[in-house]
N, C-alpha and C positions, 0 to 999 in steps of 0.2 A: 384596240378593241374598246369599245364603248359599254362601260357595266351599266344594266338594265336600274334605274330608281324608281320602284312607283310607287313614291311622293310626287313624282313629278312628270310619271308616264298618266297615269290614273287619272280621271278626271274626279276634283273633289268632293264631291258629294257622293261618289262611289268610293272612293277612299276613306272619306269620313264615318261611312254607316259599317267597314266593316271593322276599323278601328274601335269605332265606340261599340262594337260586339267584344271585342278584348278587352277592354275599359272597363265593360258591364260585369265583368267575369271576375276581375281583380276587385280584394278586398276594401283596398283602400280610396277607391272611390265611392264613397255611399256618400246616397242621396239625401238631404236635410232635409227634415221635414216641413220648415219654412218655405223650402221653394218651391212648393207647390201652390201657392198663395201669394208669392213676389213676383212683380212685374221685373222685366228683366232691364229695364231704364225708363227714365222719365218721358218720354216720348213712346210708349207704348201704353195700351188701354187696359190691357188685359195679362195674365200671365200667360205663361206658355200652354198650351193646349195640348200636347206629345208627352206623353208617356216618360218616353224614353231622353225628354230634353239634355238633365244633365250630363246622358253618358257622351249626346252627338257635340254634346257646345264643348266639353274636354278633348273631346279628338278633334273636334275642329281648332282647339287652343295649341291642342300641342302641333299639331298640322301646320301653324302659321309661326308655332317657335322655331320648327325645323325649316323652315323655307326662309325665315329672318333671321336667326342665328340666334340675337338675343333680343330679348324682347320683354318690356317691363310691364303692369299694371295698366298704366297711363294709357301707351300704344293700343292694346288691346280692346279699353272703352271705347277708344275713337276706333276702331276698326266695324265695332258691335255694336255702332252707337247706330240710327239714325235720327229722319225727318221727324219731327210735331210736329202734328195736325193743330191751328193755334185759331180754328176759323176763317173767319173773314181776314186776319190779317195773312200774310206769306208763310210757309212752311217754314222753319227753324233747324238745322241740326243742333241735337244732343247725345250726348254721349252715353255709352251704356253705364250699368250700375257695377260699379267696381268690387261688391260681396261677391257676388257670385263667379266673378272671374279672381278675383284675390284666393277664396276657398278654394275652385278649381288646383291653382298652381299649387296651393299648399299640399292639397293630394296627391299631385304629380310627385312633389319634391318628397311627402312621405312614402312613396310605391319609387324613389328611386329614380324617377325618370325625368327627372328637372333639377338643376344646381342653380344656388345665387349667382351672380358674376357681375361683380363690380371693381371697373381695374380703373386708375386714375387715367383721364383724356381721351374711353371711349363709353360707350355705354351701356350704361346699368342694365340691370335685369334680370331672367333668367334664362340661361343655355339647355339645353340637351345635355345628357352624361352618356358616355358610351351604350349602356344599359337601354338608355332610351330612343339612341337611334340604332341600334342593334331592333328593339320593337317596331319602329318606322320601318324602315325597309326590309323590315323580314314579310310583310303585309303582302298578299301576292292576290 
């Protein structure tokens, strides 16, 4: 028999807005005042516009630790990075701003629901703890 996951029945963007309603609810995700005035990488013009940015960009963080297992800093720029606009010359990728997703995980990991994991010859980053995919899939 096949058990139901919807991390990966759901489509994400409906997975993620009901997530970041339980993110928005736990304490230890509050919102810095700063980021409401940072752009969220150098290849954007503007900051965020939504309200509710930081609670959707956290469940979307921890959304893609539980689909990738583990998952460090680095990866997660390049996943949130995009295109410059650079003119006349060609568009550019760049990477996101690593504040605002380095804080994210720090508040995962203080609300319990992210552990470091660094084991020699595979890699780095941070995992899920039982805790935290016990909140994943209990999301229906």
């Amino acid at each position: 028999m096949v058990k139901e996951n919807p991390v990966y029945d759901m489509k994400a963007d409906e997975y993620n807005a009901k997530l970041a309603e339980i993110v928005k609810a736990m304490p230890e995700f509050e919102v810095p005042e700063w980021s409401l005035f940072v752009k969220t990488g150098v290849a954007k013009t503007k900051p965020p516009q939504k309200n509710d940015f930081w609670h959707v960009r956290a469940a979307s963080i921890l959304r893609q630790i539980y689909v990738h297992r583990t998952v460090g800093v680095n990866r997660l720029k390049t996943r949130y990075g995009s295109k410059q606009n650079r003119g006349m010359k060609p568009e550019k990728f760049r990477k996101a701003s690593g504040k605002i997703i380095r804080l994210i995980l720090q508040q995962a990991e203080k609300a319990e629901l992210l552990e470091k994991y660094n084991e020699p010859g595979k890699r780095a980053g941070r995992m899920l703890t039982e805790k935290g995919k016990e909140l994943m899939e209990s999301i229906k």
